[in-house]
N, C-alpha and C positions, 0 to 999 in steps of 0.2 A: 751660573747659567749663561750667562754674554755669554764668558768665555768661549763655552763650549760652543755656543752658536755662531762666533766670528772662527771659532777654529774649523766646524763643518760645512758652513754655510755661506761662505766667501769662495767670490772665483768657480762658481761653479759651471759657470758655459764653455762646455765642449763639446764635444762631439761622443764621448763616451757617456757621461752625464746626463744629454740630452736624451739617449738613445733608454737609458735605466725610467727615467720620469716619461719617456715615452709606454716602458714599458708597466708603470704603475701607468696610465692613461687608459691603456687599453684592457684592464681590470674590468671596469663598467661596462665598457662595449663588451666582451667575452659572458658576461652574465645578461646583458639583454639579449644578446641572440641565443643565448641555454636557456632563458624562460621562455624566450618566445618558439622553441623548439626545432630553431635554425641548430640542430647539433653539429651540424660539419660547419656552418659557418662558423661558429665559436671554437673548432677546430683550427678553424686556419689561422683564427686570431691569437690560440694561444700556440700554434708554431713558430706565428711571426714572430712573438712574445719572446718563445723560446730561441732564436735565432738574433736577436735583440740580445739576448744576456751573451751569446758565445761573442758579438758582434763587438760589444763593446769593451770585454774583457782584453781582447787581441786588440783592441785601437790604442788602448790607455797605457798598455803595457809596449807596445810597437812604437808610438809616438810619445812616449814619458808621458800621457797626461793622467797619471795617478793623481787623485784628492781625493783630502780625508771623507768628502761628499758623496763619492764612488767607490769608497771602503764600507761606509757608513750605509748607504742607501741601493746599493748594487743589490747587496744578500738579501734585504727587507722585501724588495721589489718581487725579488723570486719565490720568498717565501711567502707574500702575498698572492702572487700569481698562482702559487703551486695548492695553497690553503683553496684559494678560492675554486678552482678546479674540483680538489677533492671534493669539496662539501656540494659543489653542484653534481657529480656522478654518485655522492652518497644520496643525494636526495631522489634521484632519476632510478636509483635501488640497484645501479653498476657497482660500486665501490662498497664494502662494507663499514658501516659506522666506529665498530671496534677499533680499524684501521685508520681512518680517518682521527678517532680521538688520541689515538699513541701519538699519529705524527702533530696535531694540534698541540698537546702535551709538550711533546717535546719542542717543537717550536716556541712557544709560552715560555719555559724554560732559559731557551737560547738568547728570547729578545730580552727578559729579567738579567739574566748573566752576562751577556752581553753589554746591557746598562749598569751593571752593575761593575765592570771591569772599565766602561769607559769612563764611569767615577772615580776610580784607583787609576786615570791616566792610560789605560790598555785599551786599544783597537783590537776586536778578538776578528780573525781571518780566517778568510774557508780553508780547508785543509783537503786534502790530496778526498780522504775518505768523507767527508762533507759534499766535493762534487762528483764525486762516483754516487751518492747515494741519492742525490740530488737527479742528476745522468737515468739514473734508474725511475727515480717519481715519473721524470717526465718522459722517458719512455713508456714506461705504466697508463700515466693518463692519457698517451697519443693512442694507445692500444687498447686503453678503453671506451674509448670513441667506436670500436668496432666488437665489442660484448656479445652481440647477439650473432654477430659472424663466425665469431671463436666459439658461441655456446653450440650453433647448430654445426662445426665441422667438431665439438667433444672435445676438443683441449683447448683450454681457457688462458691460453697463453697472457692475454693483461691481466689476468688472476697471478699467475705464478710469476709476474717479472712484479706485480705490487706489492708481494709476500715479501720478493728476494729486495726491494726498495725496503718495508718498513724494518726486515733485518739490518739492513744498510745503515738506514740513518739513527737503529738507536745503539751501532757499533760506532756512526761518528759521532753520538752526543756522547759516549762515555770517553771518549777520546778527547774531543771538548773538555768536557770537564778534568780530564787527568790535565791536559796541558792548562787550562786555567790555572790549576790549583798548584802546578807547577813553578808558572807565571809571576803567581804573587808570593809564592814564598819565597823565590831570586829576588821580587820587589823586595818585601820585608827586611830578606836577610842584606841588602845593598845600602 
């Protein structure tokens, strides 16, 4: 367990890094202005949120500062972000529950797998269809900000880009999994 924690948990002040734990930061803020019924405030915060993860993706990769810290905590951040969004528009009666448990499900899944691969020494990494489907949540949830705008002009467009998202993400969790499974039988067999 060091181990793994001098290998993720070292060296992590940069500017990419910063910008991820900012973006777990602003978790708490985003859920006090959604109970307190500020909805577009907690709108802005999870754009900013969302501009935060494009932000620092292009810095780390622009200026080398990839670490295993922003391999590791980059996707968590998001999939925090993106969880906790859903489950405040499933509760506000925007989002449907069903949808919400797929993507929780599968998230549950990724973080297990995930820990589970970086036991056998593997960083698992988003994949092309991972952030398209991703790309999609959070289009969905910016669009669900505006539900009742789309219900009163009849087409529910943050309805059908959330659809075309939970198709997304459980075409990248079996994609996930094939290349996992992929992964460690090259381990195995090496």
């Amino acid at each position: 367990m060091k181990k793994l924690f001098e290998k993720y948990f070292t060296d992590i002040w940069n500017v990419p890094n910063v910008l991820t734990m900012l973006r777990m930061a602003l978790i708490p803020v985003f859920v006090a202005l959604f109970a307190a019924g500020r909805a577009k405030a907690a709108l802005v915060v999870f754009i900013i949120a969302s501009l935060t993860d494009m932000l620092d993706g292009q810095i780390a990769r622009r200026y080398n500062l990839i670490t295993n810290f922003g391999k590791l905590m980059d996707p968590l951040a998001d999939k925090l972000m993106v969880c906790t969004a859903l489950i405040c528009q499933g509760v506000a009666g925007v989002i449907p529950w069903w949808a919400i448990i797929v993507v929780m499900g599968k998230e549950l899944l990724m973080v297990l797998g995930g820990v589970f691969m970086l036991k056998n020494g593997v960083v698992v990494y988003s994949n092309m269809l991972g952030k398209v489907a991703m790309c999609a949540f959070v289009a969905a949830l910016v669009l669900s900000f505006f539900h009742a705008e789309f219900a009163a002009l009849g087409f529910q467009l943050d309805t059908i880009i959330l659809y075309l998202a939970v198709a997304l993400t459980i075409l990248a969790f079996l994609d996930y999994g094939r290349a996992a499974i992929k992964t460690l039988k090259e381990k195995k067999a090496a």
